[in-house]
N, C-alpha and C positions, 0 to 999 in steps of 0.2 A: 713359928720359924721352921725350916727344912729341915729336917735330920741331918743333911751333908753340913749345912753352914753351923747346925750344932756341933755336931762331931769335929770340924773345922775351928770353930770359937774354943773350946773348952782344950783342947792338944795345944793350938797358939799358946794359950793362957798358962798350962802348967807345964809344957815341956817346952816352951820357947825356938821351935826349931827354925835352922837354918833355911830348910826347905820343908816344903808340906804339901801335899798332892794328895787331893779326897777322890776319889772317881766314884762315882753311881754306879753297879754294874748291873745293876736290877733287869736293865731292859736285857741283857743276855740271860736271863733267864723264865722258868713260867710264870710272872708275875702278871698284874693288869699294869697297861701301860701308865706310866706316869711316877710308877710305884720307887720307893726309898726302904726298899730292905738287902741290900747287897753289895757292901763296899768294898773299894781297897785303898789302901793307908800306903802312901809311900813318905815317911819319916825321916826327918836327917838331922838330929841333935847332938848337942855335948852332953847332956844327960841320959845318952847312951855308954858313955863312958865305964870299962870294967864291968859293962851287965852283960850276961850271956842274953841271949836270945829271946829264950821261954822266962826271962824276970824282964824284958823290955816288954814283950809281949803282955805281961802282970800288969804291968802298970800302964800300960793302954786299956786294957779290959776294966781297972779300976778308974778310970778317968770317965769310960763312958758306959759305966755298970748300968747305971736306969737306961741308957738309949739300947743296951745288950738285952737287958731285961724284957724290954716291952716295943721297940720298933724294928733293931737291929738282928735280920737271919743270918748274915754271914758276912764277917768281917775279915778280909786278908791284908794280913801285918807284913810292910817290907819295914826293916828299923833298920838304921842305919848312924855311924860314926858319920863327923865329916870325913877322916881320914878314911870311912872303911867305903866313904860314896865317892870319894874320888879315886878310890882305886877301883870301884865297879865300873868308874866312866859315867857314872850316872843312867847307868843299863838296868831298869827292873824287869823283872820276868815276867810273859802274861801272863792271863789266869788262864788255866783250862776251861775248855768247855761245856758247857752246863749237860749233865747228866738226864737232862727231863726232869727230877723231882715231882712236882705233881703229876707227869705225865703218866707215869709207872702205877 
């Protein structure tokens, strides 16, 4: 199975969100083409409720520990309330642009 449609199945599964948005970003950076190590996460549940930030961000990192461990190089967390995503509009931030990493 993909690593997107993992990391996709197992977030469904234990944070039931309203909205859920996995993006590959791999090809923006020096990877071989095809490659699944560089996502972002745009999240929208009630089980973000009362959590700051960096304990939403915990409990994603604990959901896909083995894919962090061993497929996943970088993963960028948006999390979100419903109430805190309809007051963004439903606007998430890009990602910056890739540094080179291997290139250096």
């Amino acid at each position: 199975m993909r690593i997107q449609n993992v990391i996709e199945s197992k977030l469904k599964q234990d944070l039931q969100p309203v909205y859920l948005e996995v993006i590959n970003e791999s090809g923006n950076h020096n990877v071989p083409p095809g490659s699944e190590s560089h996502f972002k996460v745009v999240i929208v549940s009630d089980a973000f409720m009362d959590k700051m930030p960096v304990a939403r961000h915990r409990m994603i990192n604990r959901i896909l520990a083995e894919e962090l461990q061993n497929s996943i190089h970088a993963l960028a967390l948006h999390t979100y309330t419903p109430t805190e995503w309809d007051e963004v509009s439903s606007h998430v931030p890009a990602s910056p642009p890739c540094q080179g990493g291997g290139n250096k």
